[in-house]
C-alpha positions as CSV (number, residue, x, y, z in Angstrom):
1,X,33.9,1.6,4.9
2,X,30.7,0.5,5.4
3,X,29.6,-2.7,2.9
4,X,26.7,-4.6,2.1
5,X,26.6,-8.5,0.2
6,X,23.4,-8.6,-1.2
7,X,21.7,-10.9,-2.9
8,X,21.1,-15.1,-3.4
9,X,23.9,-16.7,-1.1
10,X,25.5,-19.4,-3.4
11,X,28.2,-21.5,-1.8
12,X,28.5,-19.0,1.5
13,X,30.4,-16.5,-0.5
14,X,28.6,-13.1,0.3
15,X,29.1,-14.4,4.1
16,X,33.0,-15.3,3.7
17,X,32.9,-11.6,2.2
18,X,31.3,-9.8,5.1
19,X,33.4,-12.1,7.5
20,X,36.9,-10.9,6.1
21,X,36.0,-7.1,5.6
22,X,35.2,-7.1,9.0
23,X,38.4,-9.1,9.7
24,X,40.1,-6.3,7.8
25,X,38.3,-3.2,10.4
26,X,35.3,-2.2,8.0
27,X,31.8,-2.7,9.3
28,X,30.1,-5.2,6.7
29,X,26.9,-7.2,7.0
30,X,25.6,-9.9,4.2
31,X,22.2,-10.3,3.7
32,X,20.5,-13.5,1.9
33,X,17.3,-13.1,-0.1
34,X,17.4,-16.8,-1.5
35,X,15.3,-19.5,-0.5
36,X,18.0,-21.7,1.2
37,X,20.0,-20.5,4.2
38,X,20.6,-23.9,5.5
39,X,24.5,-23.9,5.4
40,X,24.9,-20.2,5.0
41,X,25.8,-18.0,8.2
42,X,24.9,-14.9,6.8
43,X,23.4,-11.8,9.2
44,X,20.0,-11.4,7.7
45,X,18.1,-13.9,6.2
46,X,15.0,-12.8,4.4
47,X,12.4,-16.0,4.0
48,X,9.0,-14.5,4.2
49,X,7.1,-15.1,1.3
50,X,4.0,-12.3,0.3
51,X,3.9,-9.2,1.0
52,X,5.5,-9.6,4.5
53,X,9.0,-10.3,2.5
54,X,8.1,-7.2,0.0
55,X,7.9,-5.1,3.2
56,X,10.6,-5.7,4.4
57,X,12.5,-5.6,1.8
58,X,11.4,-2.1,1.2
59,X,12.2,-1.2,4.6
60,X,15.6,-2.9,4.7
61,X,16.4,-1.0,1.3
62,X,15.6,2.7,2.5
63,X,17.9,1.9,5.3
64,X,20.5,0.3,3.4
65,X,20.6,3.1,0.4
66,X,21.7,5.9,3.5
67,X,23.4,3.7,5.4
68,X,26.8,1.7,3.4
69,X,29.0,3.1,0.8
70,X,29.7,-0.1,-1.0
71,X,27.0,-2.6,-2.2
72,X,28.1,-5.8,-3.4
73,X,24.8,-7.7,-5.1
74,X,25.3,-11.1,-5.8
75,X,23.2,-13.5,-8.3
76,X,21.5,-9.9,-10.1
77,X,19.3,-8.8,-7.6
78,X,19.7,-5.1,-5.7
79,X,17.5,-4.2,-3.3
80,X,14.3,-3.3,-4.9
81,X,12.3,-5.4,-6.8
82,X,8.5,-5.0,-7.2
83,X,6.7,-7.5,-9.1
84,X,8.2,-7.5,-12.9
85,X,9.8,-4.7,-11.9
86,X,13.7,-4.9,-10.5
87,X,16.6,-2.6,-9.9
88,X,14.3,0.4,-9.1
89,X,17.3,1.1,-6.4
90,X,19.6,1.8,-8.7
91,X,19.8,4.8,-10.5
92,X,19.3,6.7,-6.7
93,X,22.6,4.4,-5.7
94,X,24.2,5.8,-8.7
95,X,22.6,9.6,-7.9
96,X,24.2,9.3,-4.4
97,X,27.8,8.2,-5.8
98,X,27.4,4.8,-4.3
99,X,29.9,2.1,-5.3
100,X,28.0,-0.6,-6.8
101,X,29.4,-4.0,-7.4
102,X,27.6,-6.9,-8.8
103,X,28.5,-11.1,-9.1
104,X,27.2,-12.8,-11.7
105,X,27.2,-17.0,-10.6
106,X,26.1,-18.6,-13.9
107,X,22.6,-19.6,-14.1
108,X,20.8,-15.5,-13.5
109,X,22.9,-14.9,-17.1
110,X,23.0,-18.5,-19.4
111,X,20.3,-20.3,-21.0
112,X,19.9,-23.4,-18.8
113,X,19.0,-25.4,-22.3
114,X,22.1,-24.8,-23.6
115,X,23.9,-26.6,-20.3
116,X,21.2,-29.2,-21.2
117,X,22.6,-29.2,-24.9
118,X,26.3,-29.6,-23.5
119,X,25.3,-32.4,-21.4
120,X,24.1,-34.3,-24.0
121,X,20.4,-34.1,-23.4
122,X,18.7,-35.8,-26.8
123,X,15.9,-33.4,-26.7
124,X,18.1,-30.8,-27.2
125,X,19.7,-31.9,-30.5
126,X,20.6,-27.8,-32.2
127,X,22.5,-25.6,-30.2
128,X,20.4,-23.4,-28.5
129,X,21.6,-19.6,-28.1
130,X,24.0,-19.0,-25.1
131,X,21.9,-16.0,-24.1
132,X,17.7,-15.8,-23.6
133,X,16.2,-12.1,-24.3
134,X,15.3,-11.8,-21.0
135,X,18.4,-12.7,-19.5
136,X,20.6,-9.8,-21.9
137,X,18.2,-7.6,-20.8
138,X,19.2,-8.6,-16.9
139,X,22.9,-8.2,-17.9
140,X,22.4,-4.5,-19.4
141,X,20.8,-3.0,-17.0
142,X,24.0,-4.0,-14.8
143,X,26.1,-2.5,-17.6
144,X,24.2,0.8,-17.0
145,X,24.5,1.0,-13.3
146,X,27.3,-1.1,-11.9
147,X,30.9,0.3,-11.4
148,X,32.8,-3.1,-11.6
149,X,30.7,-6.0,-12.9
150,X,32.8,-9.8,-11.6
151,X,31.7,-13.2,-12.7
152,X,32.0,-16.2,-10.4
153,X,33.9,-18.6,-13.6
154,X,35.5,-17.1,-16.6
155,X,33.3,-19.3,-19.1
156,X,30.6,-16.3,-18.2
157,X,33.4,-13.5,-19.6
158,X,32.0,-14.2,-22.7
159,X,28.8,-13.3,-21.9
160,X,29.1,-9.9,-20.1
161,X,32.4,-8.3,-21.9
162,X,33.0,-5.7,-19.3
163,X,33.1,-8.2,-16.4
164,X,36.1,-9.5,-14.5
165,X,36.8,-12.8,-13.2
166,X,36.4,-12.9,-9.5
167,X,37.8,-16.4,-8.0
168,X,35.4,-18.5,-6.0
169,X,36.4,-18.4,-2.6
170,X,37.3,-20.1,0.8
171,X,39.2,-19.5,3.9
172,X,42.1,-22.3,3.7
173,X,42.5,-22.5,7.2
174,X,38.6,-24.2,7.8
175,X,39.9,-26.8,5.1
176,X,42.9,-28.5,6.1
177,X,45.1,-30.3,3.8
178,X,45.4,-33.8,4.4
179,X,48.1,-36.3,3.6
180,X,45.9,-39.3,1.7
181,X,46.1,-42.7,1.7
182,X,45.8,-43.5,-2.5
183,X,46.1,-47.3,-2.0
184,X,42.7,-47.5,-2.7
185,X,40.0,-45.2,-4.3
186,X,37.0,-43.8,-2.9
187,X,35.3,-41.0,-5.4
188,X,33.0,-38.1,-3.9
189,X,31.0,-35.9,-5.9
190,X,28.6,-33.1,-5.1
191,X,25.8,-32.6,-7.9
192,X,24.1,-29.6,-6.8
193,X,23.0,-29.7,-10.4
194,X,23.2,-32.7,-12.5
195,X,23.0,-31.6,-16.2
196,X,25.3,-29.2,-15.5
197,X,28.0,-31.8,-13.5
198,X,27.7,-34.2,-16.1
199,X,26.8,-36.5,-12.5
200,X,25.9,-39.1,-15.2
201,X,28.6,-39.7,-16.9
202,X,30.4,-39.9,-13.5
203,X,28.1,-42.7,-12.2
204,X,28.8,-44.9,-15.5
205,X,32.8,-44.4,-15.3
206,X,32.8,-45.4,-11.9
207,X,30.1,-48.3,-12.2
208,X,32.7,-49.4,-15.2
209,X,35.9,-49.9,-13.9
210,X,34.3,-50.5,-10.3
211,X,35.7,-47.2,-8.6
212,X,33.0,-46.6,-5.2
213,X,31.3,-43.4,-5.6
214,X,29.8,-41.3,-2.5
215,X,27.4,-38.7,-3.5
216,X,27.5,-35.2,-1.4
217,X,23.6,-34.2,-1.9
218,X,20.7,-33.3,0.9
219,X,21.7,-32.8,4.3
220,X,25.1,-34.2,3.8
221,X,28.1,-32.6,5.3
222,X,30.8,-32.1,2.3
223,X,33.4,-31.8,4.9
224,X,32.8,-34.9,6.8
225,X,32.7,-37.1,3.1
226,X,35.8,-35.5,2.0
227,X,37.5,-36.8,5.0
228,X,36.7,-40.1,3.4
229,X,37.5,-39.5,-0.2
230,X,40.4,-39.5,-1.9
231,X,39.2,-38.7,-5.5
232,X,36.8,-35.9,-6.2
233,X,34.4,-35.6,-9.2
234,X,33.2,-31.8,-9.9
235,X,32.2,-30.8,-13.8
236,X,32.7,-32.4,-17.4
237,X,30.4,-29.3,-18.9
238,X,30.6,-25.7,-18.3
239,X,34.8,-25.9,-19.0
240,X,35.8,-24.7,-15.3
241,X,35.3,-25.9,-12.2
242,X,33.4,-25.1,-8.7
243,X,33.7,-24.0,-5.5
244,X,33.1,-27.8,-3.8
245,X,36.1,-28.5,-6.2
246,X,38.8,-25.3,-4.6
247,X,37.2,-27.3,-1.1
248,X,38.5,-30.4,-1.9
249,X,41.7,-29.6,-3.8
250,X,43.0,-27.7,-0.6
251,X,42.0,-30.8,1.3
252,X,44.9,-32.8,-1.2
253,X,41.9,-34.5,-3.0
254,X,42.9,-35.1,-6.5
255,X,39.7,-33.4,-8.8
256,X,38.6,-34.6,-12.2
257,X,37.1,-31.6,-14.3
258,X,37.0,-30.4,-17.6
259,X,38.9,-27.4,-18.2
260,X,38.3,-25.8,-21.5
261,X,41.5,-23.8,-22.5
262,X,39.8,-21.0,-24.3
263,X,38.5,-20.0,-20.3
264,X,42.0,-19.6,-19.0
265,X,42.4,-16.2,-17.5
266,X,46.0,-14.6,-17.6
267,X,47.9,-15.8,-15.3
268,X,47.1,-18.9,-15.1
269,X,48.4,-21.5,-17.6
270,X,47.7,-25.4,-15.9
271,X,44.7,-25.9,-13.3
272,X,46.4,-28.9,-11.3
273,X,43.5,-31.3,-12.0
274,X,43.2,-34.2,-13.6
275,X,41.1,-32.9,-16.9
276,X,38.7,-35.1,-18.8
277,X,35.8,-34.5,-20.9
278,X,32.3,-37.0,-21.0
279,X,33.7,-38.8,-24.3
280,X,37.1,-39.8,-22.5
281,X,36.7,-39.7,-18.6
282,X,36.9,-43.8,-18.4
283,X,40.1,-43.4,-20.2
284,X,41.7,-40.9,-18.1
285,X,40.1,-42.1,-15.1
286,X,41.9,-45.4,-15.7
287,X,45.2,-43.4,-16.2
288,X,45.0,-41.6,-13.3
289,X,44.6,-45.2,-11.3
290,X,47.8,-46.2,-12.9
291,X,50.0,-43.0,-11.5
292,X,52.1,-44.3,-8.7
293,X,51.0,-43.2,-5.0
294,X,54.0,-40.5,-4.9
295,X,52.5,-38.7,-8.8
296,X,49.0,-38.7,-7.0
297,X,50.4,-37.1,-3.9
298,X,52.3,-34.5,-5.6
299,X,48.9,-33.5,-7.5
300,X,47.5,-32.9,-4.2
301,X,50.3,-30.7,-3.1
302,X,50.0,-28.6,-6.5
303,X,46.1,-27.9,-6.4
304,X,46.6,-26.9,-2.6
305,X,49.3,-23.9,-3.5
306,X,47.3,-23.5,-6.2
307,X,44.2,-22.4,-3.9
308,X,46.0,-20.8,-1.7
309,X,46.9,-18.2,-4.5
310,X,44.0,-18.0,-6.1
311,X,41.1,-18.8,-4.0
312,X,42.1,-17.2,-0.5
313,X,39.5,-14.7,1.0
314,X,42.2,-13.2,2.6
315,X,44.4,-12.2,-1.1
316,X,41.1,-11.6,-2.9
317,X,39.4,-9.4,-0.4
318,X,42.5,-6.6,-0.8
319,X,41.2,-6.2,-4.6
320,X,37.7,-6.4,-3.6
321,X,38.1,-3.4,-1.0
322,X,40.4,-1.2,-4.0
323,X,37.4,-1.5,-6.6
324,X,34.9,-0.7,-3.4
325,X,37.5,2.9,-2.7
326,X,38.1,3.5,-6.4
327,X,36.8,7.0,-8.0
C-alpha cells in the first residue's frame, strides 16, 4: 500500500508510523504541517508561513489525493484547508474510495479551560463544558468522512463515541531498559504543558519532603535526563498518562500519574504506576520512598512488559495496516 501521516507531528508519532510501514514493505511517507519539527524526523516538513505554505499545500494535496491509498491525518487537519475553510479534501477522498483515518491528540477536541478547571485554576471556579461549539463541529465533520476515527488516550473516548483507542507509541529497542540504582531519588519530569501536568503540584511535593527534581523542557534531551532519573513525574489531571511516561517506564523508571479508572480500556485492568492524584501525591510519594529497593525494581520490570504489549510500533502497526485494507 501506499500511506500518508498527515498532519501536526506530536511526540514523533506520524514518523514512527511511516518508519514501521515501510519496515513492513509498504511505501509510506509522513508529512508535518506544525510549527515545530525540531525533534521530529519526518519526510516533509511544511514551515512556510503566507501564501507560500498555502501553495504548497495545494500542490502537495493534488498530488497526494492520486497518489496513496491510505491517509492517516493526525491532530484534525487533512490536506486542504483555505482560510476558515478546512477539510475541503474530503468528500473527493471519500468519492475516490480512499481509506481515511484520523488521530485525535487531546487539545484539537477539549476545551483547554476545562484542563484549567481540573488543575485547580481559581479563575475557573464552575465546570466549564468538556466540549466548545467549535470544536464538536471539528469532531463531526470527521464522523462524516473518516472510516476509523482513533484517539491518542481513552479519556477523549468520551468525547468522540465512535473512536477507538490507539496506544501512544515507541520503538522499545531506541529505549533500553535499565537496571536503577533506587538508593537515592532523583525525579524527572517533562511539562510540555503545565496546567495540564499538574507541573505545580509536582514542584511543591518534591520541595516538601526534599526529593531533587530535574525538569525536561527547551532544548533538553529526555533521553540523556532519564539516564539520570530514577523517578518520573508525568500527569495528576487528564486521568491517563503520556507518551514521555511509555519512554520512561520502558527505561525501568518508576512513573507517578493519575489514572482514573472509569478510562480503563478492556484489557487492561492495573497500569503498573505508582497512581496519585494532586490532593494526595506527598502521601503517596512518601510511600513509594518507603518500598524497599527490590518492590521498586520489580515496578520497573512490570511497566517495561507492560509497554512492550501495549505501546510497541511493531504490535500496533499490524492493526493499523487491517483498518488501512479493510472494505
Amino acid at each position: 500500500m501506499k500511506i500518508l501521516y498527515f498532519g501536526h507531528e506530536v511526540g514523533n508519532q506520524m514518523a514512527l508510523y511511516a518508519h514501521e510501514a515501510r519496515q513492513q514493505g509498504h511505501e509510506a511517507i509522513s508529512v508535518n504541517i506544525g510549527k515545530d519539527a525540531r525533534f521530529f524526523s519526518n519526510e516533509y516538513n511544511f514551515q512556510q508561513k503566507g501564501i507560500w505554505l498555502d501553495f504548497r499545500r495545494l500542490w502537495f494535496a493534488f498530488y497526494a489525493i492520486f497518489h496513496f491509498d491510505a491517509f492517516h491525518f493526525f491532530y484534525g487537519v487533512s490536506l486542504v484547508s483555505i482560510w476558515r475553510f478546512h477539510h475541503l479534501d474530503l468528500w473527493l477522498l471519500k468519492l475516490l474510495r480512499k481509506k481515511v483515518v484520523v488521530h485525535f491528540r487531546g487539545s484539537e477536541l477539549v476545551n483547554p479551560d476545562h484542563y484549567r478547571f481540573l488543575s485547580g485554576e481559581k479563575q475557573f471556579e464552575v465546570e466549564p463544558e468538556h466540549l466548545s461549539s467549535n470544536r464538536m463541529k471539528w469532531a463531526k465533520s470527521w464522523e462524516k468522512y473518516a472510516d476509523v476515527i482513533l484517539v491518542s488516550t481513552p479519556d477523549l473516548l468520551g468525547v468522540s463515541p465512535r473512536a477507538q483507542w490507539m496506544p501512544q507509541v515507541i520503538d522499545v529497542s531506541e529505549w533500553p531498559f535499565i537496571h536503577r540504582d533506587f538508593s537515592s531519588p532523583l525525579a524527572i519530569h517533562a511539562p510540555t504543558r503545565r496546567n495540564l501536568k499538574g507541573t505545580q503540584f509536582f514542584e511543591v511535593a518534591a520541595q516538601q519532603i526534599q526529593i531533587p527534581l530535574e525538569l525536561i523542557e527547551g532544548n533538553s534531551t529526555p533521553m540523556q535526563a532519564m539516564n539520570r532519573g530514577n523517578l518520573g513525574f508525568d500527569q495528576l489531571i487528564i486521568g491517563w498518562y503520556g507518551k514521555v511516561a511509555v519512554e520512561m517506564m520502558a527505561m525501568g523508571i518508576p512513573v507517578v500519574v493519575h489514572i482514573d479508572s472509569r478510562y480503563l480500556p478492556d484489557g487492561i485492568s492495573l497500569v503498573p504506576v505508582i497512581q496519585a492524584t494532586t490532593t494526595n501525591l506527598r502521601e503517596k510519594l512518601e510511600d513509594y520512598l518507603s518500598w524497599p529497593v527490590e518492590k521498586k525494581k520489580v515496578l520497573a520490570e512490570e511497566a517495561r512488559t507492560f509497554v512492550e504489549t501495549h505501546h510497541n510500533i511493531h504490535q500496533q502497526m499490524k492493526q493499523l495496516l487491517k483498518w488501512y485494507r479493510k472494505d
